[in-house]
Structure formats: C-alpha cells, structure tokens
C-alpha positions, -999 to 999 in steps of 0.1 A, spaced: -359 116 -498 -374 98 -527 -405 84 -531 -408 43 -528 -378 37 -511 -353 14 -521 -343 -15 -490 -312 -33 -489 -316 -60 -517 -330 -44 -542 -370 -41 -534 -396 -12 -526 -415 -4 -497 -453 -10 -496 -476 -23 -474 -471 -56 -482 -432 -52 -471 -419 -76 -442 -402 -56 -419 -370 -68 -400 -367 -91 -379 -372 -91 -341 -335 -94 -330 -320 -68 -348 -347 -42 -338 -348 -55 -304 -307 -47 -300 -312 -13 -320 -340 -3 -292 -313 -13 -264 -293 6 -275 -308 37 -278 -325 23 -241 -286 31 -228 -283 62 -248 -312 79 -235 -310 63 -197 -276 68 -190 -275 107 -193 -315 103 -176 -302 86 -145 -277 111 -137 -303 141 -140 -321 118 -117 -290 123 -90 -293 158 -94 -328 170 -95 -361 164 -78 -375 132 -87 -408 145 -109 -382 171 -129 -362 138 -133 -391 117 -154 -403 146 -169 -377 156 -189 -367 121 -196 -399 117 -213 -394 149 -233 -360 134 -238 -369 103 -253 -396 116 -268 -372 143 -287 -349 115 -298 -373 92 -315 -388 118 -336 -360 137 -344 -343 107 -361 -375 92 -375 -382 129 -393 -343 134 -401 -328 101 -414 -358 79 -404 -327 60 -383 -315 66 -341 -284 55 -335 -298 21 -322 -306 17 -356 -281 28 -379 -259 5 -357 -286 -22 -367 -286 -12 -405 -321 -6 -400 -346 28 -407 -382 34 -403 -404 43 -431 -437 52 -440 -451 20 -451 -477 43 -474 -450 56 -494 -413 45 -482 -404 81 -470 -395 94 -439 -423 100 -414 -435 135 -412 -444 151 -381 -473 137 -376 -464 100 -380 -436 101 -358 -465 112 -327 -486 84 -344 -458 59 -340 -448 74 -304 -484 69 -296 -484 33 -310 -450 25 -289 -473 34 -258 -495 14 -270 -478 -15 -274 -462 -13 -239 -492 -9 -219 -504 -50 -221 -468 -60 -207 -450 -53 -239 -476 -75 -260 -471 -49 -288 -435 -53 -293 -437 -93 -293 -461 -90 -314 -436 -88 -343 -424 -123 -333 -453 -139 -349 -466 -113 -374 -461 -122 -407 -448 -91 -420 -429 -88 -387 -449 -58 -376 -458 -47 -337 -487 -32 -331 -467 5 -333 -462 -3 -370 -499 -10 -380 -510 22 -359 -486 45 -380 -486 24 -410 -447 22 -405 -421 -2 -415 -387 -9 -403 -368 -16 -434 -329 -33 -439 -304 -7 -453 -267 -11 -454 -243 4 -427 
C-alpha cells in the first residue's frame, strides 16, 4: 500500500480529510452486524451461554482487524465502497491502530452510542473512534 492514499475523486488523505458520510457507514456496519450475528446466534443454540459471548467477542474482534490490517475494508464496507485509513498517512492501519480503533468503537458505544452519532454533526464526519485512532473512512470505488 502506498503512502498518501488516493480516495475516489482524485484527493489525498490527511487529517484535514472529511470522511464519509453517516448513511453509508452506518449500512456497511449493519451489515457486517448480520455477518458476524447470524453465525454468533447459532453458537448461542449450541453452547453454554458465557462460551457463547466470548467467542463472539473474539469473533468480532477478529473480523474488524483482520480487514482493517488486510484491505483496510470488511465486507460491510466494500459493499459500501468505503475503507478505513490511517488519517496520519492514508495507509492501512497496522496492528496497533486497528486495537486503538477497536478500543475507540467501545468507546463510543458506552454513552448510548453518542460516539457513533457523533459523525452526524462533525465536520469532517468523524465519531469519536476516528479521532482516538486518528482514522478515516475514505470513498473508494466498488
């Protein structure tokens, strides 16, 4: 991956980028919700509770870094034509700044999803998951 990545339309990825919209990145984290539920709430039918949400957390936890480290897009995403970035330098996140973004999306849940609206009314469209991992969720085509 190249340095100072190139979004759909031609510009660069800095800081001062405005991410993507709400909608789009609101459908894209629905549905990788379904992806990583559906398969989660049959392991609930078959094993004991506590099992159950533990290895949906490791689950979802898996899935979000793996595609932010390895095309910086889940599936929700790629559907969306969207990818997350570093905001520092347009690349893919590295380990470290996926479990910095992880942490942020935490974050932003805990005060009833404040985080995640948040976006609705930033000016660079950011949630509070973005400014903690100094992300950005960029347009790219299809």
């Amino acid at each position: 991956m190249q340095a100072d990545q190139t979004m759909a339309g031609g510009g660069h990825v800095s800081m001062e980028t405005v991410s993507a919209d709400f909608g789009p990145r609101f459908v894209a984290g629905l549905i990788d919700a379904i992806i990583i539920g559906v398969p989660t709430f049959i392991v609930a039918m078959i094993l004991p509770m506590p099992l159950a949400y533990l290895l949906a957390l490791v689950a979802g936890i898996g899935y979000q870094v793996y595609f932010w480290t390895s095309t910086g897009q889940t599936v929700g995403k790629q559907v969306m034509g969207l990818k997350v970035v570093s905001a520092e330098t347009g690349e893919l996140l590295d380990m470290g700044g996926a479990a910095l973004r992880y942490v942020g999306y935490i974050v932003s849940g805990i005060p009833l999803y404040l985080g995640f609206f948040w976006m609705l009314w930033d000016p660079k469209h950011d949630g509070w998951h973005d400014k903690i991992a100094k992300t950005k969720v960029i347009k790219v085509a299809k």
